[in-house]
C-alpha atoms as one frame of an Amber mdcrd trajectory, in Angstrom:
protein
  13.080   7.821 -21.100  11.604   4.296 -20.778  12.949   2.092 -17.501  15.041
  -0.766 -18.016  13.587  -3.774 -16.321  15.179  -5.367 -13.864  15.745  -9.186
 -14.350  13.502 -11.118 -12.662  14.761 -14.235  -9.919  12.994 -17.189  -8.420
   9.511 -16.186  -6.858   9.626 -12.931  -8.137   7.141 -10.811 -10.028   7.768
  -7.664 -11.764   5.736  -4.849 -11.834   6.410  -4.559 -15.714   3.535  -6.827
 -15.915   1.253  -6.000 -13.911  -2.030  -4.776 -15.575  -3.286  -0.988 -16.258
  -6.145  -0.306 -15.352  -4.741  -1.881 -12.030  -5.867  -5.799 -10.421  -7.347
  -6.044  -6.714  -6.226  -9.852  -5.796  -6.720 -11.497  -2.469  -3.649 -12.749
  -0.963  -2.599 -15.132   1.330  -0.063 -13.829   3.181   0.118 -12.309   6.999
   0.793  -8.449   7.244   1.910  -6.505  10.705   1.777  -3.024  11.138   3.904
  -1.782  13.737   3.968   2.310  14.965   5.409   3.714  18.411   6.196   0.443
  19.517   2.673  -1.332  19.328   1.362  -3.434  16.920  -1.138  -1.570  15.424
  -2.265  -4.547  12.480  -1.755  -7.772  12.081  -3.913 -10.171   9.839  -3.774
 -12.591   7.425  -7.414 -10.821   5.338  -4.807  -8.832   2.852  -6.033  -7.808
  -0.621  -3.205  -6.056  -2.984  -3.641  -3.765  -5.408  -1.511  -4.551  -8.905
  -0.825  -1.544 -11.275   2.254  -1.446 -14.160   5.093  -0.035 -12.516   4.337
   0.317  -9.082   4.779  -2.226  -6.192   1.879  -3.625  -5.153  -0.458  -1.613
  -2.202  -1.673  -3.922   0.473  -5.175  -3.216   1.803  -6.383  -4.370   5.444
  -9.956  -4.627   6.584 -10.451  -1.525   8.675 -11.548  -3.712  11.778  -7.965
  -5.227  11.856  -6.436  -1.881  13.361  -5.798  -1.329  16.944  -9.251   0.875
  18.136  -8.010   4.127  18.084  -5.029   3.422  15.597  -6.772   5.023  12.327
  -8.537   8.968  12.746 -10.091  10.160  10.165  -8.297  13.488   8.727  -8.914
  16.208   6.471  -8.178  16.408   2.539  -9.037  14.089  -0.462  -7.731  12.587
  -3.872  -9.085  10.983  -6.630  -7.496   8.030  -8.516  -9.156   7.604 -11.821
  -9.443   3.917 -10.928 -10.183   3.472  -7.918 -12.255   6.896  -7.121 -12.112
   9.492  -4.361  -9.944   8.462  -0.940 -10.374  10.071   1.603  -7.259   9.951
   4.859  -6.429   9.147   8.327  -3.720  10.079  10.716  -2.613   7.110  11.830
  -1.914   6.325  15.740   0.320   3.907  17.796   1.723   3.663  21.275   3.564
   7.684  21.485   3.468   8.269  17.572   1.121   9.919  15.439   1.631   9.646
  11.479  -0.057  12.275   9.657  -2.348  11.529   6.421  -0.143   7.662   6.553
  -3.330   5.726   5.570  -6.412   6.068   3.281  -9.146   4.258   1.869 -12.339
   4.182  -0.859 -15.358   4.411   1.229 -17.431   4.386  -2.378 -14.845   2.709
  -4.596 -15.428   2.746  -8.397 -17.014  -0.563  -9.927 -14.665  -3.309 -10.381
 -13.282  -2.005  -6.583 -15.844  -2.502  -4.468 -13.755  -5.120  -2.393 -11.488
  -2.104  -1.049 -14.856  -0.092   0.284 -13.942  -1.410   4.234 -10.080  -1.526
   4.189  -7.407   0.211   4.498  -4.092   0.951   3.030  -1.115   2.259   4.919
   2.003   4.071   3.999   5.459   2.007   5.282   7.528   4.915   5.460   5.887
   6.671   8.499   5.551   3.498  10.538   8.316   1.995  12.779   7.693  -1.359
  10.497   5.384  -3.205   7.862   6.017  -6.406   7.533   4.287  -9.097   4.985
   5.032 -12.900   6.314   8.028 -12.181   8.202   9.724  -9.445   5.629   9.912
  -5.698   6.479   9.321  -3.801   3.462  10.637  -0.673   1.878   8.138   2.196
   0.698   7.403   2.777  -2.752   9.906   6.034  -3.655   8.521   9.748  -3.492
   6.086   9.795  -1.006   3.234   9.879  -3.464   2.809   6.555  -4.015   1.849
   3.842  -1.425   3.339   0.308  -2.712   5.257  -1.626  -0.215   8.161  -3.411
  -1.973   9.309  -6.690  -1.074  12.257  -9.558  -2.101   9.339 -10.685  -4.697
   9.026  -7.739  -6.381  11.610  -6.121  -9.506  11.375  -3.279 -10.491  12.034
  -0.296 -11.235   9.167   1.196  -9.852   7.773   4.416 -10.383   7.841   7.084
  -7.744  11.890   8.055  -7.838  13.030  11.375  -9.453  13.038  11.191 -13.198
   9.876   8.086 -13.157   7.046  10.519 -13.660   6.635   9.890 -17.365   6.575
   6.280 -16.961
């Protein structure tokens, strides 16, 4: 079953046409990253990852967390663009989020920009914010996009969007 785009407004992109193989595009906009009640991230260094269907994944430099905020934890995956992640339990103020944040420490060619940063799931955390605007977490836990007002859809990660 193919999706039904949404239409798009003013300002918005959809993720319809954003590019497979996925884009890496630097950004300027400020993201905050927000977990047990402390600021764990905030900076305006964002890169976002573009791929058809799927909100876009913001990645922060690793030296923008809170010392302390980002452990490194057990397990792996493999995306066949980007290569092997590994994870991090991710730490603020009384909170702990397990496996919330990962990264590309040897990120295939064409990635190498995403080598020293970060990318963090928004459902664990108390709030993500990108200039102002807390965002929702890409559906089904798989999947880390952070969707915004600027963003249609639908995006991929819901029941019934595997095929897509």
């Amino acid at each position: 079953m193919r999706p039904i785009r949404e239409p798009v407004g003013p300002g918005q992109e959809s993720v319809w046409d954003y590019p497979r193989p996925p884009r890496v595009e630097a950004v300027d906009a400020r993201v905050t990253i927000d977990l047990g009640g402390d600021r764990i991230a905030d900076t305006r260094d964002v890169v976002r990852v573009l791929e058809t269907s799927h909100p876009p994944v913001y990645y922060l430099p690793i030296h923008a967390f809170a010392p302390g905020a980002l452990v490194p934890t057990a397990g792996s995956s493999f995306c066949e663009f980007k290569g092997a992640a590994r994870y991090f339990d991710v730490r603020g103020g009384d909170r702990a989020a397990h496996r919330a944040a990962w990264n590309y420490p040897t990120p295939s060619p064409g990635f190498e920009v995403l080598r020293d940063r970060v990318a963090v799931y928004a459902g664990p955390m108390d709030a993500c914010t990108v200039d102002g605007e807390r965002v929702l977490p890409q559906p089904g836990g798989f999947y880390g996009g952070w969707i915004t007002s600027m963003v249609a859809g639908p995006v991929k990660g819901a029941p019934g969007t595997m095929g897509w």
